[in-house]
C-alpha positions as CSV (number, residue, x, y, z in Angstrom):
1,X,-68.9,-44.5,-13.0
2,X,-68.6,-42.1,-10.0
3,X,-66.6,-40.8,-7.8
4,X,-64.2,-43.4,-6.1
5,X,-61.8,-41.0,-4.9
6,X,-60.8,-40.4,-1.5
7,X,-58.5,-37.6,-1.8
8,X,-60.6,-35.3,-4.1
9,X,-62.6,-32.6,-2.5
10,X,-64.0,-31.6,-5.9
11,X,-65.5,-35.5,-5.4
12,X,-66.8,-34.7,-2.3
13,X,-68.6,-32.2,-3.3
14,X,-69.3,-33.3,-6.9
15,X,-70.7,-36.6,-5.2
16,X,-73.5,-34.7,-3.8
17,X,-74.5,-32.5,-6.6
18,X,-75.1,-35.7,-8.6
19,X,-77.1,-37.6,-5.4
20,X,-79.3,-34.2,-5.7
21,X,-79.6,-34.4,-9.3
22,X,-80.4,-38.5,-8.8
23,X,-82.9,-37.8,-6.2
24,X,-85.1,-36.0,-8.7
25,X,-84.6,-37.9,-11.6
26,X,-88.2,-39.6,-12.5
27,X,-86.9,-42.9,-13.8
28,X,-84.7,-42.8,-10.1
29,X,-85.4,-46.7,-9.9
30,X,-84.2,-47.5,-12.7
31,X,-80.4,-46.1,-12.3
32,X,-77.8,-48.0,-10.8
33,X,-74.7,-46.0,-9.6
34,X,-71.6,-47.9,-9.7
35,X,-68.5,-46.4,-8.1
36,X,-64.7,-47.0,-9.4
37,X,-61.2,-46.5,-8.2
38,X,-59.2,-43.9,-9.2
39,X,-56.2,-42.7,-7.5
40,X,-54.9,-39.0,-7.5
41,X,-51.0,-40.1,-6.3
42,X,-50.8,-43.9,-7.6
43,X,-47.3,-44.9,-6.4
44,X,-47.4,-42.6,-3.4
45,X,-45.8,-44.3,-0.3
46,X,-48.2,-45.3,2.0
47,X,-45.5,-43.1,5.5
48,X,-45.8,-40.2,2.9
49,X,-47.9,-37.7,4.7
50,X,-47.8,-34.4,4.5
51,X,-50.4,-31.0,5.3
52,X,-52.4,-30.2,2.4
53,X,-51.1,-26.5,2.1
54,X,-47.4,-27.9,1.7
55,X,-49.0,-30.2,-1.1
56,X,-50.5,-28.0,-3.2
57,X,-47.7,-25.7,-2.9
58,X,-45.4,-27.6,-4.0
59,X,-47.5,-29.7,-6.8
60,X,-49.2,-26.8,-8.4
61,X,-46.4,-23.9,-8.0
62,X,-48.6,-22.0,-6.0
63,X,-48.5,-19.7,-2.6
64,X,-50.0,-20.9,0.5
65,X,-51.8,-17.9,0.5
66,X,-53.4,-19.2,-2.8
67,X,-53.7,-22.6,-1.5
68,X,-55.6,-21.5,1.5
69,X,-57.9,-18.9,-1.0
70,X,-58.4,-22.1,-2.7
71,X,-59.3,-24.5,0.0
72,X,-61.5,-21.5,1.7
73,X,-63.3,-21.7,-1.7
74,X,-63.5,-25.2,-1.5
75,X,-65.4,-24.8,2.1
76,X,-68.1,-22.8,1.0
77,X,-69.3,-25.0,-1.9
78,X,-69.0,-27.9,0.1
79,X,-71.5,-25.6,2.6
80,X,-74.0,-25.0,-0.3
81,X,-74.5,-28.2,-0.6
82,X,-75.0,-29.1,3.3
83,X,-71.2,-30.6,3.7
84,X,-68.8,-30.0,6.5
85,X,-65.2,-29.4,5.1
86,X,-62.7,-28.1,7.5
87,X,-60.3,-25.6,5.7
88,X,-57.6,-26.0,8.2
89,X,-55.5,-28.8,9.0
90,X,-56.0,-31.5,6.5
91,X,-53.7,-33.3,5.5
92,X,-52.8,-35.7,2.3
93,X,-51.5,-39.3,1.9
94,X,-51.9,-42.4,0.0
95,X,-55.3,-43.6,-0.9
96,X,-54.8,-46.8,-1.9
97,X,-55.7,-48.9,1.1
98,X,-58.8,-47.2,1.4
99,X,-59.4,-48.0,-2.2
100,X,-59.0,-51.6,-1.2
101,X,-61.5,-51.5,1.5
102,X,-64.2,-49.8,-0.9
103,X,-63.5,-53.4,-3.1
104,X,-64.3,-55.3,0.1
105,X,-67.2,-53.3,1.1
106,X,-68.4,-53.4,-2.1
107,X,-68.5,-57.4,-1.9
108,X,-70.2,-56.6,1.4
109,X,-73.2,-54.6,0.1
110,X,-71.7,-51.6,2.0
111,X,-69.6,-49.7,-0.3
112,X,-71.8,-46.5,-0.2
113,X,-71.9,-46.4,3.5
114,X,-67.9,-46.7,3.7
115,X,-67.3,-44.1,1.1
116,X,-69.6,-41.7,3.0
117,X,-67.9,-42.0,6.0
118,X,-64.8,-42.1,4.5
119,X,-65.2,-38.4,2.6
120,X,-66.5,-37.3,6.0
121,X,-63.4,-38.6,8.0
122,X,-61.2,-37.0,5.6
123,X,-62.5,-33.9,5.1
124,X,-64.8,-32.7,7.7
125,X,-63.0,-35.0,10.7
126,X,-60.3,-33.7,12.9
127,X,-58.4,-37.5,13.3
128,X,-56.1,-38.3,10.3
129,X,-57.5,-40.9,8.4
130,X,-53.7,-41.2,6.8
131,X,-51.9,-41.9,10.5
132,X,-53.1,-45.2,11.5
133,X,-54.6,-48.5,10.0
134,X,-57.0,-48.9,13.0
135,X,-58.7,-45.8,11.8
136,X,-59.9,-47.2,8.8
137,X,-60.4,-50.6,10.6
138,X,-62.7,-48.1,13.1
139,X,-64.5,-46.4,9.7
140,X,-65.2,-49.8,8.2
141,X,-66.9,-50.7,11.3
142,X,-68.8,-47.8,11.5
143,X,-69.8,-48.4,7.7
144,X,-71.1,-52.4,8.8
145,X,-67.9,-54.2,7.9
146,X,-66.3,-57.0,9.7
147,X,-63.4,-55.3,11.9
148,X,-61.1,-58.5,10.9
149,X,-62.0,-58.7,7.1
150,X,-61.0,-54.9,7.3
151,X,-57.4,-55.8,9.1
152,X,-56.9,-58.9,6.9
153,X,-57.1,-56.4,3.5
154,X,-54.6,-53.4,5.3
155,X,-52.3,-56.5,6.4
156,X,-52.4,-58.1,3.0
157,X,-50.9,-55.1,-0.1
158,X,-52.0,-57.7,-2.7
159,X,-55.8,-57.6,-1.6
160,X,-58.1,-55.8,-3.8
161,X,-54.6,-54.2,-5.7
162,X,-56.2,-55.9,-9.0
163,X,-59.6,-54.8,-8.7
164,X,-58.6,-51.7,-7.7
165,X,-55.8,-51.1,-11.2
166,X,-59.0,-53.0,-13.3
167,X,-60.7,-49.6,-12.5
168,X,-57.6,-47.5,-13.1
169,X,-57.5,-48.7,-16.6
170,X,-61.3,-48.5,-17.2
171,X,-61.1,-45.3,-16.5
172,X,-58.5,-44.4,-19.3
173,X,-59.9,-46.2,-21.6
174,X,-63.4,-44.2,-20.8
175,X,-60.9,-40.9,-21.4
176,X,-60.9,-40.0,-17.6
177,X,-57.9,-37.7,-16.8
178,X,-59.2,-36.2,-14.0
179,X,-61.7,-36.5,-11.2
180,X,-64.3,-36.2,-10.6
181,X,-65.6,-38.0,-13.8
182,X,-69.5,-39.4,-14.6
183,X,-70.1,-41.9,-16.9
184,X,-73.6,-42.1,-18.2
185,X,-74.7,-45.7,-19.8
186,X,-70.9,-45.4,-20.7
187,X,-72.1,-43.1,-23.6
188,X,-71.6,-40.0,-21.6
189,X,-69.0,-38.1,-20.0
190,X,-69.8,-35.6,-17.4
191,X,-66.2,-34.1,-15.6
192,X,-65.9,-32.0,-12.7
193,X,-68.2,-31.1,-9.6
194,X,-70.8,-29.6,-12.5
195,X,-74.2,-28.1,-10.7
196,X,-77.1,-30.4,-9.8
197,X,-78.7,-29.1,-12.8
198,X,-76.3,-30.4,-15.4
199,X,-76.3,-33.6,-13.9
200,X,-79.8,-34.0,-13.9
201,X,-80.2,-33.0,-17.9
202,X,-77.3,-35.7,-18.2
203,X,-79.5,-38.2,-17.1
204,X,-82.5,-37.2,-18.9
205,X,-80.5,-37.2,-21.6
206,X,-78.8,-40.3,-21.4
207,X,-82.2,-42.2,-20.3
208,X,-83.9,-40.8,-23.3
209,X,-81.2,-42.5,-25.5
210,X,-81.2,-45.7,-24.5
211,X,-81.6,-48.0,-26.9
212,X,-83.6,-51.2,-26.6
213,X,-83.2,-54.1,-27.0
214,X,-83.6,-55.6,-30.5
215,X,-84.7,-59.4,-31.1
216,X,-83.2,-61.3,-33.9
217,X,-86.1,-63.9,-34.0
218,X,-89.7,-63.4,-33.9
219,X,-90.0,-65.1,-30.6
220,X,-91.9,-68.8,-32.0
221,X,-88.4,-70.8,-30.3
222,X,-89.2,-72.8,-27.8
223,X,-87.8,-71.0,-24.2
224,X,-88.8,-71.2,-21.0
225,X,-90.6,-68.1,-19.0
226,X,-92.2,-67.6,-15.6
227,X,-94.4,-70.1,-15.9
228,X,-92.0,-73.1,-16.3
229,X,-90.9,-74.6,-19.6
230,X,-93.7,-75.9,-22.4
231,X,-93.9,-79.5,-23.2
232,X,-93.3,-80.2,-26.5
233,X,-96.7,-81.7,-28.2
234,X,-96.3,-85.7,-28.9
């Protein structure tokens, strides 16, 4: 499980700590990264827009000074890791359309492309990606989407809404409070935008562990393989 979540900067950045750790990961070939929902404001009216100082003002109790210190912070990670984040004038909104698209791009083949360009939209982009449907309909496009399949989900609320709660739930029943959150052959948990360095000893880790597969026959059934089916002897 990574990081499905539009509106997390910590995912952002966390996202590419893990690519880094992926890229160098021997058994590479052999991982498959599959990428879940998981919304930071589920409910949140889709008009509901506000600047991202105001939010985290007014969520976490905290001065806009602070806010700023912390979104300044934020910047310079995302730097270290060869990211463009713009520390001023973001703002915050519902995710959940974009959720839906990342269900229709991921029965497109192009899920990874539209998440990209998604995280770069939102936080390195100077266009609101909160404002105005044809902004995602313009993103999906760019990401290799059809620019009516996109409009048909954004005109439709029920499209992709199950898929996208199936994830929801997944994810508390893997014990994901927060985001960004890594699960390893679901046997391991890795939370937060942890170093490249921990992410790689996850995988080692979990690879080492796996556990193969165990037959409960000694194989003399009759099956077929790649070479077609045997012919019982007369």
């Amino acid at each position: 499980m990574g990081p499905l979540v539009h509106g997390c900067p910590w995912c952002y950045v966390g996202k590419a700590r893990f690519e880094k750790a992926l890229a160098a990961f021997p058994h590479r070939d052999g991982v498959e990264v599959v990428h879940r929902s998981f919304e930071l404001d589920p409910g949140r009216a889709k008009d509901d827009v506000q600047p991202v100082l105001t939010m985290l003002t007014a969520k976490y109790g905290m001065s806009e000074a602070q806010a700023q210190a912390g979104e300044d912070n934020l910047g310079a990670q995302a730097a270290a890791e060869g990211l463009d984040y713009r520390t001023r004038g973001r703002d915050h909104g519902s995710t959940l359309d974009m959720h839906r698209l990342l269900h229709l791009a991921k029965d497109k083949g192009r899920q990874e492309a539209l998440l990209d360009a998604l995280y770069r939209a939102n936080f390195a982009e100077e266009r609101s990606v909160f404002d105005d449907d044809e902004r995602l309909v313009g993103l999906a496009v760019a990401a290799g989407l059809d620019a009516d399949a996109a409009r048909a989900v954004l005109a439709d609320p029920t499209a992709y809404a199950d898929e996208v709660r199936a994830d929801e739930r997944e994810a508390a029943q893997l014990g994901a409070t927060g985001v960004p959150f890594f699960v390893l052959d679901r046997k391991y948990g890795v939370s937060g935008a942890q170093p490249a360095e921990v992410f790689a000893q996850a995988l080692t880790q979990a690879w080492g562990e796996r556990t193969p597969l165990k037959l409960i026959d000694d194989g003399g059934a009759e099956a077929c393989g790649p070479d077609g089916c045997a012919v019982p002897g007369k």
